[in-house]
FITI-932659 format. One record per residue (C-alpha): residue number from 1; residue in three letters; z, y, x. Coordinates in steps of 0.2 Angstrom, whole numbers. Layout:
<NUM; "ala"; <Z; Y; X>>
...
This chain:
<1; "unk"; <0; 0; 0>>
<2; "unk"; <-4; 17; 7>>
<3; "unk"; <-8; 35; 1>>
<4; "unk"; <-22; 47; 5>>
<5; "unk"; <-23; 61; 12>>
<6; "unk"; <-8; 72; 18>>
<7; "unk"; <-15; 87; 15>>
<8; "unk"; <-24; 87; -1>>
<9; "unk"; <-22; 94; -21>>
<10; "unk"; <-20; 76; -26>>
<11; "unk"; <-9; 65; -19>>
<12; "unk"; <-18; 45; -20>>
<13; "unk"; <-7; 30; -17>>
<14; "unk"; <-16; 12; -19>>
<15; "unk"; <-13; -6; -16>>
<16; "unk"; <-23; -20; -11>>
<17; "unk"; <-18; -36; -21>>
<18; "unk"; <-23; -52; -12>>
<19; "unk"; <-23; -69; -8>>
<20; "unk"; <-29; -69; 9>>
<21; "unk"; <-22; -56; 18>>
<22; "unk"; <-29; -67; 34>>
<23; "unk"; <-46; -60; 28>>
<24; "unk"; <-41; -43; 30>>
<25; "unk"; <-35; -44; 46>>
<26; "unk"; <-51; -53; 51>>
<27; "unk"; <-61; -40; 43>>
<28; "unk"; <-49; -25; 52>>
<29; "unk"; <-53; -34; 69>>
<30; "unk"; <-73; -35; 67>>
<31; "unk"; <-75; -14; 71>>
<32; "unk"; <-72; -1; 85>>
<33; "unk"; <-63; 11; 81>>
<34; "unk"; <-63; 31; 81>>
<35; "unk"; <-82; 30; 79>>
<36; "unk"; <-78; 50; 69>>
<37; "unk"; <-69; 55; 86>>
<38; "unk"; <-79; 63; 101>>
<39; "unk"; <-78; 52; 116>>
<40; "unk"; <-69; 61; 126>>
<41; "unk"; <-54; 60; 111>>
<42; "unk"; <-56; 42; 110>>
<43; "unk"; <-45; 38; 126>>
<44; "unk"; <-30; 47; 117>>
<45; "unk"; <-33; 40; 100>>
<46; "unk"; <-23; 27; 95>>
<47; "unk"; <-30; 10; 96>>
<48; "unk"; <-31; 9; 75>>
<49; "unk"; <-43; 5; 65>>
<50; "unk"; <-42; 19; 48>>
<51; "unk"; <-53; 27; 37>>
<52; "unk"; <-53; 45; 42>>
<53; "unk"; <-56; 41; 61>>
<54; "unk"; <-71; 30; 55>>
<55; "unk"; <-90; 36; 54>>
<56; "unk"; <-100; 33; 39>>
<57; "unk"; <-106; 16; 44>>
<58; "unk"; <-91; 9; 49>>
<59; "unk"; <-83; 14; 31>>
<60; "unk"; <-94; 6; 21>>
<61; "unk"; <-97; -10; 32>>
<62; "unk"; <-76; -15; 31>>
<63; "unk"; <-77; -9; 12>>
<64; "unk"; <-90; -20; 8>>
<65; "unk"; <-83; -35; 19>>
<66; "unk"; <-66; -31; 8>>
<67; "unk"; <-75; -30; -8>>
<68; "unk"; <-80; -49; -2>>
<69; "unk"; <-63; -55; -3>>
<70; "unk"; <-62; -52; -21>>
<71; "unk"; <-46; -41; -22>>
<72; "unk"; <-39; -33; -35>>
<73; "unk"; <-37; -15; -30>>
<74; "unk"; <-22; -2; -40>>
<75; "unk"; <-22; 16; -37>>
<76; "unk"; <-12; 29; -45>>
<77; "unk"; <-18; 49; -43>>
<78; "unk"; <-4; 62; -44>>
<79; "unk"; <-7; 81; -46>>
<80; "unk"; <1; 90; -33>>
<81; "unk"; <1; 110; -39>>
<82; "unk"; <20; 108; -46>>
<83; "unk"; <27; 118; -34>>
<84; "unk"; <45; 112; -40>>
<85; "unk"; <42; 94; -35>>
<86; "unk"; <47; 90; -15>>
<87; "unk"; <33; 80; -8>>
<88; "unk"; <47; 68; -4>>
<89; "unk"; <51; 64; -23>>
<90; "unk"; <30; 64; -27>>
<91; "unk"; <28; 53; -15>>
<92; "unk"; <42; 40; -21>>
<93; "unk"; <39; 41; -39>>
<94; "unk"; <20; 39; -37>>
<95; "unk"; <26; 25; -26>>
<96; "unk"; <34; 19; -42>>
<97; "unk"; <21; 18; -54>>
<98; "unk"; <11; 10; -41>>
<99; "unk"; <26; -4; -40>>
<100; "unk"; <25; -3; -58>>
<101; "unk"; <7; -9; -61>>
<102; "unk"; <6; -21; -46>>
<103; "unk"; <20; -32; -51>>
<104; "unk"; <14; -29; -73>>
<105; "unk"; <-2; -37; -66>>
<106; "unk"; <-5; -54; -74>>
<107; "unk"; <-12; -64; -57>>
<108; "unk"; <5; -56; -49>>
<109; "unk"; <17; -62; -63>>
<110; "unk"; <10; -79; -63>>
<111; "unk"; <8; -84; -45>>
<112; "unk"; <20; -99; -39>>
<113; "unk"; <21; -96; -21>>
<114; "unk"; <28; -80; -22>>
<115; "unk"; <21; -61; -18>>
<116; "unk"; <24; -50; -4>>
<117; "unk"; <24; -33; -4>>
<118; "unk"; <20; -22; 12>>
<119; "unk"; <19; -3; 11>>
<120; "unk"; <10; 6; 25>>
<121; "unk"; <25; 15; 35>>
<122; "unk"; <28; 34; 28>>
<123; "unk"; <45; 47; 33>>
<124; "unk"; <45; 47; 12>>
<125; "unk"; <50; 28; 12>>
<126; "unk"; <65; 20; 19>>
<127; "unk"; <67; 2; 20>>
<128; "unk"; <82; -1; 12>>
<129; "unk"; <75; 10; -2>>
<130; "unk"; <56; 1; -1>>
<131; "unk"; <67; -17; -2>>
<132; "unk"; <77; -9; -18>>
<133; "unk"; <63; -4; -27>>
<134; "unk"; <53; -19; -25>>
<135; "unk"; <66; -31; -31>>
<136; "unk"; <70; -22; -48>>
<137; "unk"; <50; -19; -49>>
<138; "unk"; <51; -41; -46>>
<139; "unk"; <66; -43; -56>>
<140; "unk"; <60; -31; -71>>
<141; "unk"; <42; -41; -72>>
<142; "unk"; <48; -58; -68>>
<143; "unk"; <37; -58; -53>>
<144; "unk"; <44; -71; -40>>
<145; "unk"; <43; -64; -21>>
<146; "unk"; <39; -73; -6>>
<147; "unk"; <50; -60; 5>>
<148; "unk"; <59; -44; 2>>
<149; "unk"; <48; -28; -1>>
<150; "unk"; <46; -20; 15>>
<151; "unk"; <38; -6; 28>>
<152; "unk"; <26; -10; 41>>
<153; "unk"; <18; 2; 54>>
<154; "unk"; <-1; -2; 52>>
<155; "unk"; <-4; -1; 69>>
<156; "unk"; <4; -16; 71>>
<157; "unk"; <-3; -25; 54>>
<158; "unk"; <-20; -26; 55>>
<159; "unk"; <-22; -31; 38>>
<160; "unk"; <-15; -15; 32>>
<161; "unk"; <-28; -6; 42>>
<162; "unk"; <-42; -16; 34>>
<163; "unk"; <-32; -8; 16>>
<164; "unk"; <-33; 10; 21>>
<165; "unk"; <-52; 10; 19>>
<166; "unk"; <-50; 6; 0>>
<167; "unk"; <-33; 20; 0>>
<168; "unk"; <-46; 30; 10>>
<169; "unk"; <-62; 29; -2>>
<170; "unk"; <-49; 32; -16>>
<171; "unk"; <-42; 47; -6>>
<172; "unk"; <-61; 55; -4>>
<173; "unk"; <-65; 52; -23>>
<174; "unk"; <-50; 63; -29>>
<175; "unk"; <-48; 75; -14>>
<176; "unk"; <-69; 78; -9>>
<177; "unk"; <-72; 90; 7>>
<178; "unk"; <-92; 91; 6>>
<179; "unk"; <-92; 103; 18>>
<180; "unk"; <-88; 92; 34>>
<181; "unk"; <-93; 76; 23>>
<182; "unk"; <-76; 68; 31>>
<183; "unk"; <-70; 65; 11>>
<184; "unk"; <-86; 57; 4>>
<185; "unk"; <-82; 52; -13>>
<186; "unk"; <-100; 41; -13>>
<187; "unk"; <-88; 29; -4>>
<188; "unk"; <-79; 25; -21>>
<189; "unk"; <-95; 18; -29>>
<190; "unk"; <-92; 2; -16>>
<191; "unk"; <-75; -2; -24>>
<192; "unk"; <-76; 4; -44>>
<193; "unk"; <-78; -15; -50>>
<194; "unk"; <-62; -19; -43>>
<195; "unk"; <-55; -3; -44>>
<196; "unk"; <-40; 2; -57>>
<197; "unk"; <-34; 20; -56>>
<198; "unk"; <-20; 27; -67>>
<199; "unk"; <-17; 47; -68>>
<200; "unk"; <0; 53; -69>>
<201; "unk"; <6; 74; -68>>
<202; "unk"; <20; 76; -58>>
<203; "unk"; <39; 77; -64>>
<204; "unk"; <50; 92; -60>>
């Protein structure tokens, strides 16, 4: 689960539901990364695969290889002109409606094994209140986890980095910037079909 882009009118937050997360990281390993940096900021860059550090083709060749998988994908769009709401409090209660319709999602609620449920590493997310809100999200849907609900810094999960590119295609469809062309919303077309976005306005 992650959330795109900082500074933007709309905050995005989305989640890739799967059952091979070992595809993902397959798919987050296939790339080069930086391909939107200059070469000379490439050595300083971190050694990440994401969305916004990707050109064009890279974008749409790991959308299109996650679209392969068959995920479900969840995405929540928050408006953020209510100047009385801290980003902080935005950022966790989008968090929960996200939480909300991942674990009321049918395939989620029925599987055996168990889910787990990552979130991309934020300063608006601690991991004892990440673990909290997942367990009642769990315990209110009768979803069944595999593990506690937890943080993860994406550098160090390839498979969330693979998930940023549909948070990231989500991102340039509510927050567009056709002037550089960084935030090109054409990128949401790849992932519609799979794609479930719910609108909510802020809370004061």
């Amino acid at each position: 689960m992650g959330r795109k882009p900082a500074s933007s009118k709309k905050l995005t937050m989305t989640a890739v539901i799967t059952d091979h997360p070992e595809e993902l990281e397959y798919i987050a390993g296939k790339y080069p990364k930086n391909t939107r940096l200059p070469p000379e900021e490439r050595a300083e860059a971190l050694n990440e695969l994401k969305y916004h550090s990707s050109d064009d083709k890279v974008r749409r060749s790991v959308l299109s290889d996650v679209m392969a998988t068959d995920p479900k994908i969840k995405a929540v769009v928050a408006d953020k002109s209510a100047k009385q709401v801290s980003g902080k409090k935005l950022y966790r209660d989008t968090a929960d409606v996200l939480l909300y319709d991942v674990m009321s999602d049918k395939d989620v609620r029925a599987d055996p094994g168990g889910v787990a449920v990552i979130f991309d590493e934020h300063n608006s997310l601690k991991a004892g209140s990440t673990k909290e809100a997942v367990n009642k999200a769990a315990e209110r849907h009768g979803v069944k986890l595999a593990e506690p609900g937890r943080t993860a810094a994406s550098i160090e999960m390839p498979a969330l980095q693979a998930a940023d590119f549909p948070a990231g295609a989500v991102g340039a469809k509510y927050n567009p910037n056709p002037e550089t062309g960084i935030n090109n919303p054409d990128d949401f077309r790849k992932i519609r079909s799979k794609t479930k976005v719910r609108h909510v306005k802020s809370k004061r």
